[in-house]
N, C-alpha and C positions, 0 to 999 in steps of 0.2 A: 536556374537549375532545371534541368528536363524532368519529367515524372517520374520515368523511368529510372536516372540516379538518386532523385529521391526513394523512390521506393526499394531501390538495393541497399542503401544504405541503413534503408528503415528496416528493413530486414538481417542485415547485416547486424545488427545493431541486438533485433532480436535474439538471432543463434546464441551470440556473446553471452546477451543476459541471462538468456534460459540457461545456459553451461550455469551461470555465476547463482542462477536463481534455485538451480539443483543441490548444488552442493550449499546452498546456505538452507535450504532445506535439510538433506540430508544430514548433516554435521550436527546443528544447533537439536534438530530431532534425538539422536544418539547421545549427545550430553544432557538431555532431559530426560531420555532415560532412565539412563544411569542416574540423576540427580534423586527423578523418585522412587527408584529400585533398594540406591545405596544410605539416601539420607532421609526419604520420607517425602511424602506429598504436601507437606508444610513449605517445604523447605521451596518444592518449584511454585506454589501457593506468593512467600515471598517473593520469587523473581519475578511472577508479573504484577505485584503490587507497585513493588519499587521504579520495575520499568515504564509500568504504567504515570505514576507521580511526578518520574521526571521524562517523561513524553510530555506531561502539561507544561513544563519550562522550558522543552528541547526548541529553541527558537529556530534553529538552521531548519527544522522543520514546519516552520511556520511561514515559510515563503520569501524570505529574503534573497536565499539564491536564487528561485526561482523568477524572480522580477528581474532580477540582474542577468540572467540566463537569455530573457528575454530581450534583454537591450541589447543584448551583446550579439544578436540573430544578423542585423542590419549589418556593423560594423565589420564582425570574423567577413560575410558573405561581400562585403566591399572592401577588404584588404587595408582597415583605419586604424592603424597600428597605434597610433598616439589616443583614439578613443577607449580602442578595448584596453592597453596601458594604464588607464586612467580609473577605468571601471573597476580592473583587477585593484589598484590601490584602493578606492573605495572600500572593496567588498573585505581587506583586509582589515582598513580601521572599523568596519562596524562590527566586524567578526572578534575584535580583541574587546569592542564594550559590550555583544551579546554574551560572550563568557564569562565575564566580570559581574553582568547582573545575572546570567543565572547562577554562578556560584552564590552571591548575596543572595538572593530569593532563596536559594535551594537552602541556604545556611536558617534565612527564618523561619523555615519549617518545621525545624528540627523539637521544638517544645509542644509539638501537637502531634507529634508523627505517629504516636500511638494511639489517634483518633482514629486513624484509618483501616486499625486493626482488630475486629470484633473477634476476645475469646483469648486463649493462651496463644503464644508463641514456643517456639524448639527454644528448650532451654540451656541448651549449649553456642545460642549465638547472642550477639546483642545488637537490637535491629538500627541503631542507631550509628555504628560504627557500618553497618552493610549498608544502609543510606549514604553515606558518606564515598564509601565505593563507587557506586552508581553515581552519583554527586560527578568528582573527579572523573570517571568516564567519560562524563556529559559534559563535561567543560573542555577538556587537557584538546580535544581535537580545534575551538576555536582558535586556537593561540598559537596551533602548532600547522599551517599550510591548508587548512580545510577551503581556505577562500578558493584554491586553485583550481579545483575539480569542476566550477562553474564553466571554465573554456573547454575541458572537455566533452560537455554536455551541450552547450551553446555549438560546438563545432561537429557535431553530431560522431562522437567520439567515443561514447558510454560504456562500447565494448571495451576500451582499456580499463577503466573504472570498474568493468566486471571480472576483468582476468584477475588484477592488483585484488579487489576485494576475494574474488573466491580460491586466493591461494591465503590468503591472510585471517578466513575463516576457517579455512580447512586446519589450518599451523593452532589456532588459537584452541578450537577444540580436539582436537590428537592431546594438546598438552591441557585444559582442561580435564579428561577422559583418563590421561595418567594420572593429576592429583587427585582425581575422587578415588581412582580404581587403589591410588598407594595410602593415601594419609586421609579418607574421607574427613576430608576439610573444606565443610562451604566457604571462610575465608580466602582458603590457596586458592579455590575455586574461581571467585569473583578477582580478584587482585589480576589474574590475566589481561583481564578485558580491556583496564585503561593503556598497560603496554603495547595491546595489539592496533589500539585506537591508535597512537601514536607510531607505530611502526605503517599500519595502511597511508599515514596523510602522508607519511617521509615518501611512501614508495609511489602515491600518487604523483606529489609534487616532483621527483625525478622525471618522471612520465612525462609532466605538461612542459618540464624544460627540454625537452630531449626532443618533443613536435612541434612545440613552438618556442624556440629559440629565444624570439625578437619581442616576446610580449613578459615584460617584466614590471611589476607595481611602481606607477611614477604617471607623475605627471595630476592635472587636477579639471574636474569634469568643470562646462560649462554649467552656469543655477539654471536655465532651461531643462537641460539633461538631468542635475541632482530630481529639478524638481518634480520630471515624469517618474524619476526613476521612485521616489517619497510617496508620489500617487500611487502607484500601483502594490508600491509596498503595503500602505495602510491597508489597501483593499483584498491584495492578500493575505495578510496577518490577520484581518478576522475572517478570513475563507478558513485558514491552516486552523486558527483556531476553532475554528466548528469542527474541522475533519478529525483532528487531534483529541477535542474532550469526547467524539462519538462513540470513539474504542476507548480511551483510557480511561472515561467516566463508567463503564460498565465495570471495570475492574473496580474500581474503588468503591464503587455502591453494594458488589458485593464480599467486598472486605469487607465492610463496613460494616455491613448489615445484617450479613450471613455470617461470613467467616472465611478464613484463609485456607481448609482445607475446598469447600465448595467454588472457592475461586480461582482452585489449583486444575479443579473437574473441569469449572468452566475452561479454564488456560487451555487444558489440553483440546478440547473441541476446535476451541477458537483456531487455535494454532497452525492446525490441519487445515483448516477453512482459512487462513491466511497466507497458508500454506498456498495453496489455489489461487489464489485470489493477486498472490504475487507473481503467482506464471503465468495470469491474465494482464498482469500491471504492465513486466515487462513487454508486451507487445504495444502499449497503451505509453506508457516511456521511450520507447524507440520511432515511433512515430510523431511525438510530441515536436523535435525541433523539425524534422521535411515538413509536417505539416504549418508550421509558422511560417517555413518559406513560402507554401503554397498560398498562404495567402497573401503574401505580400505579390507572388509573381502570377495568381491567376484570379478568375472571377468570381464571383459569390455563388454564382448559378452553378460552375465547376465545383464548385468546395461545399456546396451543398448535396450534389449528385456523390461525389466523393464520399462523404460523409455517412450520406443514407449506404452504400454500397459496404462499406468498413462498418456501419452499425449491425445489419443484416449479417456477416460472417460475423463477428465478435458475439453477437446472442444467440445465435446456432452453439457454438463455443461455451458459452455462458449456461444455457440448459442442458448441456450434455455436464457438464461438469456439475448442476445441481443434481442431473438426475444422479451422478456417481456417490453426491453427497447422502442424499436422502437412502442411498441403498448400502452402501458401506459406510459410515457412520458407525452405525453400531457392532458390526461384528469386529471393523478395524479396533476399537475400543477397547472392546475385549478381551483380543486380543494381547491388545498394548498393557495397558492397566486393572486389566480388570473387570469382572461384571459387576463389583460392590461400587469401583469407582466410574460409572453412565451414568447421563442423565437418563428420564423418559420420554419415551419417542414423539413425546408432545412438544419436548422441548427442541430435538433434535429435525422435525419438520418447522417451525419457527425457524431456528438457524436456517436451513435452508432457502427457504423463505426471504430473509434476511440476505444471503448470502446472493440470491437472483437480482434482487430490489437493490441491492448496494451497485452492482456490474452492471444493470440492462439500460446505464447513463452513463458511461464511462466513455464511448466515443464521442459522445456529444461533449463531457469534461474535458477530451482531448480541446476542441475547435475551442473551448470555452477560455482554458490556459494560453494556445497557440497565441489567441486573439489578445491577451493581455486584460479580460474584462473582470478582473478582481473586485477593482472598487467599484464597480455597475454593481456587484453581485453585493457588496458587503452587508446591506439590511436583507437579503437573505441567510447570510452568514449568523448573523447576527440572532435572529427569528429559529433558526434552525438551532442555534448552540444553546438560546434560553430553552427552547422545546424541549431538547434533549436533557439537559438537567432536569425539568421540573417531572418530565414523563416519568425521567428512570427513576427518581427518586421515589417519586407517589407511587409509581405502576412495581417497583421494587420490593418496597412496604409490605404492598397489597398483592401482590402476587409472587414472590419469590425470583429467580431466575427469567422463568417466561418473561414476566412484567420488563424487567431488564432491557429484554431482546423487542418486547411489546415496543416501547416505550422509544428507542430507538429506533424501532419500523417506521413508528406512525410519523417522526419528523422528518428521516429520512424520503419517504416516500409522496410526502403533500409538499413539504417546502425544498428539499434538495432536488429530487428528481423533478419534482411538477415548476414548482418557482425557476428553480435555476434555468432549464429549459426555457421558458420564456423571453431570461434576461438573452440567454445566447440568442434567437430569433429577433428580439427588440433591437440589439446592439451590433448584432454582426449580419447575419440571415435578415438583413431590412426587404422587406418587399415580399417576404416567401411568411406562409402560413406556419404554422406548428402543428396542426391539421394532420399533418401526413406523417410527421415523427413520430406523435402522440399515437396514430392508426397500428403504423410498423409495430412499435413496441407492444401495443396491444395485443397484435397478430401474433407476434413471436412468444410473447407470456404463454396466450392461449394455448397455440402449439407445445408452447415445453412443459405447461401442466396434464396434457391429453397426454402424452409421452412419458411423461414422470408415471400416471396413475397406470396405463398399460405395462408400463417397463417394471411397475413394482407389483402388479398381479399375476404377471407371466414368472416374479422370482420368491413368488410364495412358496416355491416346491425345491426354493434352493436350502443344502444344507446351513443352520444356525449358527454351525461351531466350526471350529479350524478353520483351516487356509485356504477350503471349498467355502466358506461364507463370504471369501470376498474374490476366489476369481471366480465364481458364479453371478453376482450381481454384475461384476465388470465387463463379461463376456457378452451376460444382457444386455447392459445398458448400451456398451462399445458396438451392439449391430444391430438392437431391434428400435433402439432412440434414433438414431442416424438412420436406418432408414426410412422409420414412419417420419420422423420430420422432412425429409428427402419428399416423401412423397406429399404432406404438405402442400411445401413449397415450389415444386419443380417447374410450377406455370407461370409462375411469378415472376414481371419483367425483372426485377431487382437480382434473383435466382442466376437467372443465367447470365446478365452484366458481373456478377461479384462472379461467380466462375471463371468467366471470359477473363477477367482482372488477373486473378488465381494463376491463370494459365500463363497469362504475359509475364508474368513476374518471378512464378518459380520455374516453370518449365523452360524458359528462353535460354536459349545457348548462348 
């Protein structure tokens, strides 16, 4: 495959997502809303408890497709009809015993579940029966076509997977939005969500029979193939689970610890800041399968130049988006919920903080996935996920909220960013330094905190309140960050190659 189609499609792929990435913002925003307008900040408090809990079970999220996504690069890209036939069978039987145990798991939790909840509950629900919601959410899609969406992701397809999902989120909250607005009932509320699950997987699997006709579950993988495919899983499964307990351990420490209204405060930040963070994903997701091809069909020394060039625009990106963080943050707040329900700006530069350090390894995570290096990684995996428990807990105790976010910096940023880095260079980057990756990112840090602190001194003189407190900081940050970083960088051979790239790819007729 030429660069060129790769990168259209990578791009192509992008457009898709951001439409699908918009509207799952927007929607799921409006239903939260209205959730803490009409029933209370308890009540969205509970939703990311819950969701949180069973994110720690949600296995599809722990990498299974994703290994299988990976196998299946070779085969769609050689027209091996009888292998990828075979895969797909695979991914459905393991997809009917990953739902079977997390329903069991999910069910033995149910005699502790009010561990997780420090202080009263709304006393018109019973969190037990809402568990159980969520529960059935998190399972009903194994059982029901979920294995399918692997082909179209593997065939760099994901735009369909975002058109299907963001008509199916848009339908699901319209009619959430009516039962709060008619019967405020967090029950009728929740009870949507496993219908819609089950309406996307039907309207997927239509999709993948309708593009690929000829690939239907049958047939039975060679034990060389199960047993690459078992490696990569392992080494996967404790990647997913580090990534997994990094967000939904913060939620539960401070249920826990604090309470479900502070963890309602926290929700909402977070939210926003995931909000972002998933319009930086899909760019990061759409490039994910060209670049596997890339490496199969070019050199190291390409896909490392590659690599640095897509690192360089993606953290240009990445500090424009923190400096929007650290400047509306709080007035958006405000705004939204309230000035009773902010944190302190102590807390809200931490997110920030957080929010840079999480993205300024995310190209590098691309080549790291592309390359299949899971289980090379897993005792980082491993190292990272004990870190994180032990930090949030003690740094939680002891410091409130901050500690939290402390507490996930600090593993984040020594063993994800710094370790993980390594492994890719060990394992795939043989021969090339980490020297230069390590300098880049430095350089760009540098830059985007010179920019952040100018960009927030020049918007001292903006109004506090109303809907001047956030297009004043955006106006700043949208021309005086981009330019001072502009001027940075503009001597920088990496500068003008990532332009030059820029140019071939969107501008060409």
């Amino acid at each position: 495959m030429k660069e060129e189609s790769r990168a259209k499609r990578a791009l192509n792929n992008t457009i898709f997502g951001l439409i699908n990435r918009l509207i799952n913002i927007a929607s799921p925003f409006i239903t939260r809303t209205l959730l803490i307008y009409v029933l209370g900040m308890e009540y969205a408090g509970l939703n990311n408890l819950f969701t949180s809990v069973l994110q720690m079970l949600n296995l599809a999220e722990l990498g299974i497709s994703t290994a299988v996504v990976y196998c299946m690069y070779k085969p769609i890209a050689m027209h091996d009809t009888a292998l990828v036939c075979a895969l797909l069978k695979f991914m459905k039987k393991v997809y009917y015993y990953i739902g079977t145990g997390i329903m069991l798991v999910g069910l033995c939790l149910l005699p502790i579940l009010h561990l997780f909840i420090k202080g009263e509950t709304p006393s018109d629900v019973n969190i037990y029966i809402l568990y159980l919601i969520f529960l059935f959410n998190t399972t009903i899609g194994y059982f029901f076509y979920a294995y399918k969406s692997t082909l179209l992701s593997a065939g760099q397809k994901v735009g369909v997977i975002s058109n299907v999902n963001s008509v199916a989120i848009a339908l699901q909250s319209i009619i959430q939005i009516l039962l709060l607005l008619v019967y405020h009932n967090y029950y009728a509320f929740l009870a949507i969500m496993p219908i819609f699950t089950l309406l996307y997987n039907i309207w997927v699997s239509k999709a993948v029979n309708r593009i690929y006709p000829d690939y239907r579950p049958s047939g039975t993988l060679d034990k060389c193939v199960t047993k690459d495919i078992y490696q990569r899983i392992k080494g996967l499964f404790i990647t997913k689970i580090c990534t997994t307990t990094r967000t939904a351990l913060n939620n539960i420490f401070i249920s826990s610890l604090i309470g479900l209204t502070t963890v309602a405060i926290y929700g909402n930040y977070y939210y926003i800041m995931a909000a972002v963070i998933s319009v930086l994903g899909v760019v990061t997701t759409a490039m994910t399968a060209s670049v596997g091809n890339s490496l199969v069909t070019e050199s190291t020394k390409k896909n490392y130049d590659d690599m640095r060039k897509f690192n360089f625009i993606f953290n240009w990106i990445v500090g424009y988006f923190s400096c929007c963080l650290l400047l509306m943050f709080q007035p958006f707040m405000r705004i939204w919920v309230g000035s009773n329900n902010t944190f302190s700006y102590s807390i809200v530069i931490a997110l920030v903080i957080y929010f840079y350090s999480l993205n300024m390894g995310s190209i590098r995570a691309v080549y790291h996935d592309a390359a299949g290096l899971w289980w090379e990684a897993r005792y980082r995996a491993i190292l990272e996920a004990v870190a994180n428990l032990v930090l949030n807990y003690v740094l939680t105790l002891w410091l409130g909220v901050i500690g939290t976010i402390l507490g996930t910096l600090i593993s984040l940023v020594i063993i994800n960013y710094g370790y993980g880095t390594l492994i890719v260079f060990q394992y795939y980057f043989k021969g090339i330094s980490p020297r230069g990756y390590f300098a880049d990112n430095i350089l760009f840090l540098c830059i985007s905190a010179v920019c952040c602190v100018i960009c927030y001194a020049a918007n001292s003189v903006s109004p506090q309140n109303g809907i001047m407190s956030l297009l004043c900081p955006f106006v700043v940050t949208s021309v005086l960050f981009n330019v001072i970083y502009y001027l940075f960088v503009c001597k920088l051979d990496i500068c003008h190659t990532s332009f030059k790239f820029i140019k071939q790819i969107v501008l060409k007729k």
